[in-house]
C-alpha positions, -999 to 999 in steps of 0.1 A, spaced: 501 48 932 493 21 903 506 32 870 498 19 836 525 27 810 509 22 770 540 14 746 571 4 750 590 20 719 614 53 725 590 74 746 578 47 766 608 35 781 620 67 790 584 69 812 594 31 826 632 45 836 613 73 853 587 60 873 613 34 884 634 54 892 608 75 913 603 39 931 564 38 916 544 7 908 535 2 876 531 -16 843 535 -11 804 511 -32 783 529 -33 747 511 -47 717 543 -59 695 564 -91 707 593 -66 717 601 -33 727 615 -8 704 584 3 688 586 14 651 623 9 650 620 -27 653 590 -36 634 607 -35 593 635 -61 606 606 -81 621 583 -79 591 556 -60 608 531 -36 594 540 -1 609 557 34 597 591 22 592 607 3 562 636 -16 554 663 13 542 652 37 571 680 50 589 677 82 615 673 116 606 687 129 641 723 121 650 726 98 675 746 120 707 710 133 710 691 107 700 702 85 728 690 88 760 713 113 779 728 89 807 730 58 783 748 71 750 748 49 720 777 27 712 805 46 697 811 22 668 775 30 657 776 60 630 766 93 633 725 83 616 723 48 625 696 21 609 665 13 619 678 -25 630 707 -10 651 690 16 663 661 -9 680 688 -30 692 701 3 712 665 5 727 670 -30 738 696 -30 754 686 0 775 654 -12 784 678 -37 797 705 -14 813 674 5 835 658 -27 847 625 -19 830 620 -51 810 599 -69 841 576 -45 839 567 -49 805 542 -69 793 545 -81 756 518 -85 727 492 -76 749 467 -46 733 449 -18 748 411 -22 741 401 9 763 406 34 790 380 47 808 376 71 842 357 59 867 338 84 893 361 85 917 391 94 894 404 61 890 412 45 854 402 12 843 423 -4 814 409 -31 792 437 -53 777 441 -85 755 473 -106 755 485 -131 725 462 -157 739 434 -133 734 424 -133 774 411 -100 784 421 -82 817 405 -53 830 425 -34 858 422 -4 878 451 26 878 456 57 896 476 73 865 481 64 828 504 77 805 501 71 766 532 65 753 522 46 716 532 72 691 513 95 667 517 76 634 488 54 638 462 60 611 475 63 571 459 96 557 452 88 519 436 114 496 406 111 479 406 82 454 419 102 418 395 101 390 394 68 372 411 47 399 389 24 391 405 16 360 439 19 373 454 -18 370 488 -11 390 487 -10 425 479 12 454 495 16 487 501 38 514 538 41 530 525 23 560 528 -12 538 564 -1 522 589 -22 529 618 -29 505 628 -12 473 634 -48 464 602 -57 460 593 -30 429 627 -47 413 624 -39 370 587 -18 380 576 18 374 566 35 403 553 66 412 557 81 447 531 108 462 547 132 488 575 151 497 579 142 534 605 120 552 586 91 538 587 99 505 619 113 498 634 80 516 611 57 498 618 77 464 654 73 469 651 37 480 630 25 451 654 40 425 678 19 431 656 -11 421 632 3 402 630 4 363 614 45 367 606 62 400 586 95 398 577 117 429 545 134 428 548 167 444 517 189 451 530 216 476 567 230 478 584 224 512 617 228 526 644 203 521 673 204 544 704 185 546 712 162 578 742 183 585 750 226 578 785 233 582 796 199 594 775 199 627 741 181 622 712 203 621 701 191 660 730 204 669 727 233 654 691 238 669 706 233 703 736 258 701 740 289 720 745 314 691 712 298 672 688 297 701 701 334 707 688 344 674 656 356 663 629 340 643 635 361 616 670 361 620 670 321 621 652 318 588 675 343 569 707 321 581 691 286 571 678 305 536 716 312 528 730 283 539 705 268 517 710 288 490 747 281 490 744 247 496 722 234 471 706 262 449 667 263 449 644 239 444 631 246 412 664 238 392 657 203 408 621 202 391 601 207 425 579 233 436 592 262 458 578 262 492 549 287 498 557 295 532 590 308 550 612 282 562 599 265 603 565 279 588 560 241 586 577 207 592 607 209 570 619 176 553 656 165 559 674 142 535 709 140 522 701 117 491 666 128 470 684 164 453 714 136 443 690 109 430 672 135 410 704 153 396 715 119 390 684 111 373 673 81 393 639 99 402 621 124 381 603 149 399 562 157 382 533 179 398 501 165 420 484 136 398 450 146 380 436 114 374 450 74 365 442 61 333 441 20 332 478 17 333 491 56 330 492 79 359 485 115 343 497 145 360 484 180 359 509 196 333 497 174 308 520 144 310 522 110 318 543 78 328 532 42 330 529 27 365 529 -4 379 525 11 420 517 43 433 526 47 468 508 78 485 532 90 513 503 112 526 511 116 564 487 94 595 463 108 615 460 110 649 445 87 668 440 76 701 407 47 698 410 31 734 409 64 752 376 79 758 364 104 733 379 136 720 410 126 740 433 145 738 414 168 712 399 200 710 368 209 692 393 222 664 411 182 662 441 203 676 461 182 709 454 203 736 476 190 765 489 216 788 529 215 783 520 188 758 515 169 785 486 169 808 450 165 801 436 192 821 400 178 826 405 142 829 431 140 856 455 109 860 463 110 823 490 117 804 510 117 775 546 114 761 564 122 730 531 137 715 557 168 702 571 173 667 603 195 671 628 204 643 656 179 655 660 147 679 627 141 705 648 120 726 658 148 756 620 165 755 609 129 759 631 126 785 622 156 802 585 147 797 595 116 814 606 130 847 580 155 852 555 135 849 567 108 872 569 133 900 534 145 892 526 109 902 548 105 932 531 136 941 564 158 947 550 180 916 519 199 918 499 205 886 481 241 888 437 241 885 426 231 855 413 267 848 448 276 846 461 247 828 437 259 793 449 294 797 484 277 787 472 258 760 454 286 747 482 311 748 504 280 732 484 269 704 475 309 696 513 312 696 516 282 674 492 295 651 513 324 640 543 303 631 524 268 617 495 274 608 460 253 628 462 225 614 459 192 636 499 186 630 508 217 638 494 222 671 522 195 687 548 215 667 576 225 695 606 242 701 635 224 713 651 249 737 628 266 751 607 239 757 631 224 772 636 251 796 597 249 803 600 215 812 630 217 837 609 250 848 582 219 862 
């Protein structure tokens, strides 16, 4: 069976220690110079997701890969540099590395009649190769395209600048500047509190309330926490009335901070975790205002009335989706919602796959992982996937079931969780 493996950051070497290990042929075609994916790309200077001060939100017993933990002289939340170097070194540790092909980009994947794949690739040299595959798994990530809102009434005449997070890098750069900051997702709470140590003002626009959790409850990080016995034994209900109290006890409610309460119960949505934005804005470093109604010239007006001077806004507004070498729809429904059976499979284009396409509340690392070894043995053919009939029954029932707790939007249809997922995984 030929293989081809696309990306080489944390979910993709997890599929090249699998298959290896599984003894199958294959290769992993990755666009940047090195592997590591977005973890490596702010230290290299690279456009991507990840900036200069980022650091991780999961602790790292669970964040490393489960038979190659990370260094013990690394903290608990390591940086972004330390935590690339740590995918390094175990693409190195599993042997993987000489299957890897560097700067070299997927133009397309397409199924051929017989069930085969053909993969269109470009190295550094800009030589095209196309090649034929039995299987390919899509390992590139899910923060691909920046989501920006609708231009604001009279950007035109706004004379700061505009970015999205995906060009953040350094809180240095917006040194003695006034900056506003649009979100209140991981992004922008870390850029936020970033910039206000350099910045002359930061302000963080907030249009909807959401829930802001600490790394750690009780001295156990929160992916701990999701992972314990006694929490996974709980109820729904009974989950969101223990993190409500904690919360409650641990930092008061988020209006006395100046932001919006969340609308929604708590796991209704992706929560935010962050240690440092409730301190920067009790120490006054940034000032929290509502959604912005419109830019004037040099002002950024906001829709209780007020308004600061700007010299940036940066819109931490989310990415889309977005798979443009795979053939159409892939792997959407007519709804844009993923619909992979386990998160996995594509059940009507058989032979492709995909990893790390999940959003759980705590570390992806031992899903991946998981995701990793089933799929390997769907390829060595000592798993046996069930009709395809069968296979949209289970998405059906799962994204229904999601529905309830998330909502339908495109995000929350690859919303997981961690245990028992887990236990459907091992179930394969």
């Amino acid at each position: 069976m030929r293989v081809c493996l696309i990306g080489a950051g944390l979910s993709g070497l997890a599929a090249a220690r699998a298959l290896k290990s599984e003894g199958l042929d294959f290769v992993c075609l990755e666009r940047a110079s090195d592997v590591g994916g977005l973890w490596r790309r702010p230290q290299a200077g690279e456009r991507g997701p990840g900036y200069l001060s980022l650091h991780l939100n999961t602790n790292k017993q669970l964040t490393g890969y489960a038979d190659y933990p990370m260094p013990a002289s690394y903290p608990v939340y390591p940086r972004h540099s330390d935590f690339a170097a740590y995918l390094r070194s175990f693409a190195e540790w599993a042997g993987v590395l000489g299957h890897i092909e560097r700067e070299t980009t997927v133009e397309s994947v397409r199924q051929e009649a017989d069930g085969g794949w053909t993969v269109v690739s470009r190295d550094a040299r800009g030589v095209r190769a196309t090649r034929g595959f039995d299987h390919v798994i899509v390992a590139s990530g899910h923060n691909t395209e920046p989501v920006l809102p609708a231009p604001a009434p009279g950007s035109d005449t706004f004379r700061g600048r505009v970015l999205h997070a995906l060009d953040y890098r350094d809180g240095s750069d917006f040194a003695g500047r006034r900056v506003v900051v649009v979100g209140l997702g991981a992004s922008a709470v870390d850029i936020a509190a970033d910039l206000s140590r350099y910045a002359e003002q930061t302000v963080l626009s907030v249009r909807r309330g959401l829930h802001i959790l600490p790394k750690q409850l009780f001295g156990m990080p929160l992916d701990d926490v999701a992972e314990a016995s006694w929490w996974t034994a709980m109820s729904l209900d009974e989950q969101r009335r223990f993190i409500e109290q904690a919360l409650l006890v641990a930092r008061g409610k988020l209006g006395d901070y100046g932001l919006p309460e969340p609308d929604h119960p708590v796991f209704a949505s992706a929560v935010t975790i962050s240690d440092e934005i409730l301190s920067r804005i009790r120490h006054g470093g940034v000032t929290p205002k509502p959604a912005i109604e419109r830019l004037d010239g040099e002002r950024v007006v906001f829709h209780d009335g007020t308004s600061v001077r700007a010299d940036a806004v940066v819109y931490c507004t989310g990415y889309r989706m977005a798979f443009p070498f795979l053939p159409d729809g892939s792997p959407f429904g007519p709804q844009g919602s993923v619909e992979l059976f386990k998160r996995v499979v594509a059940p009507d284009r058989p032979g492709l796959h995909f990893l790390g396409l999940v959003r759980p509340h705590g570390s992806i690392t031992r899903l991946v992982e998981a995701q990793a070894r089933w799929v390997a043995r769907i390829v060595s053919g000592r798993a046996v996937l069930p009709e395809p009939e069968v296979m949209r029954k289970e998405i059906s029932a799962y994204l229904g079931g999601i529905a309830g707790q998330y909502g339908q939007a495109q995000s929350a249809s690859i919303q997981v969780n961690v245990a028992p997922y887990l236990e459907e995984l091992r179930a394969e």
